[in-house]
N, C-alpha and C positions, 0 to 999 in steps of 0.2 A: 411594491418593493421588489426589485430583483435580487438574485440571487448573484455574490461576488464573484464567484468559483464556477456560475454557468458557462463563462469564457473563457475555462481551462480548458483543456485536452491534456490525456493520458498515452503516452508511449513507451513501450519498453525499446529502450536500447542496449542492444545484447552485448553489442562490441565494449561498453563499457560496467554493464550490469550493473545499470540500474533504471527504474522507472522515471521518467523524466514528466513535470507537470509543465506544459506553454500554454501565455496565454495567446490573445488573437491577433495579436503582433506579432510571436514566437517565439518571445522572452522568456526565456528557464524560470517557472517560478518555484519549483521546488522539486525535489527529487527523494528515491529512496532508494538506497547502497543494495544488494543482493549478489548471493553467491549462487548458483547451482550444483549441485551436490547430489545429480544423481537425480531420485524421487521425491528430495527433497529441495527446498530455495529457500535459503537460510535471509529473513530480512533482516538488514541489520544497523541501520541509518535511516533516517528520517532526518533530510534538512528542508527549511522554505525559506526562501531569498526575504531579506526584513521588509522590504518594499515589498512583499504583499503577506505578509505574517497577519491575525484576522479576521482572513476572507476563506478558511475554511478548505486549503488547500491542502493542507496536512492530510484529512479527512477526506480526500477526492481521491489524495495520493494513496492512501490505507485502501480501500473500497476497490481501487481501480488493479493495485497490483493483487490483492486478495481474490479478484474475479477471475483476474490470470490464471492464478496459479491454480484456481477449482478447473477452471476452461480447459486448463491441462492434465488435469487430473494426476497432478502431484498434491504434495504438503509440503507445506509452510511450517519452517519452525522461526519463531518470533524470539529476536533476541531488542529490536530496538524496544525502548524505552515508552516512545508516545506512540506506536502500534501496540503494544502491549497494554496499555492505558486505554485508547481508541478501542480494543477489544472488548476490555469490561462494559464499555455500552453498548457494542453491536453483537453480542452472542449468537447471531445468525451465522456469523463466520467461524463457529467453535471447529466445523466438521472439517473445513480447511486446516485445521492443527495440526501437525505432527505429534503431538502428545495428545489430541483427544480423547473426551473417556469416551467406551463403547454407548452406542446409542441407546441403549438400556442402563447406561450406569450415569445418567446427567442428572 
């Protein structure tokens, strides 16, 4: 069984901020809105095109701009809805928060 979302790729595009998901033709499959804000990148939109709604795109998209923003060592403060959701199952990404508790208070 393969996996749907192996033939995504992640991009940030700055000029329009936001993370953009293509697949291996280069079809936008879904994207996530963001602000910059300094030392923080506020997310705040999550969409995926219904033609591939799924395939676990959402969840490429969460992971990928969340990598980002460690890689730059800012914080993320999460206002969308299904990163906010997506977070309760990956708690690996708590330290990326902007409101995280101190790592002796988890």
């Amino acid at each position: 069984m393969t996996d749907p979302a192996a033939d995504v790729s992640v991009t940030p595009d700055r000029d329009q901020h936001r993370y953009e998901a293509r697949d291996g033709a280069g079809a936008v499959a879904g994207f996530i809105d963001y602000q910059d804000a300094g030392q923080v990148v506020v997310l705040s939109h999550t969409e995926v095109d219904p033609a591939f709604e799924g395939r676990g795109i959402g969840s490429v998209l969460a992971r990928a701009a969340l990598d980002d923003v460690r890689a730059r060592e800012l914080k993320a403060l999460v206002t969308c809805p299904f990163i906010i959701g997506w977070l309760k199952r990956h708690r690996e990404y708590v330290d990326v928060l902007y409101n995280a508790p101190a790592r002796g208070g988890q």
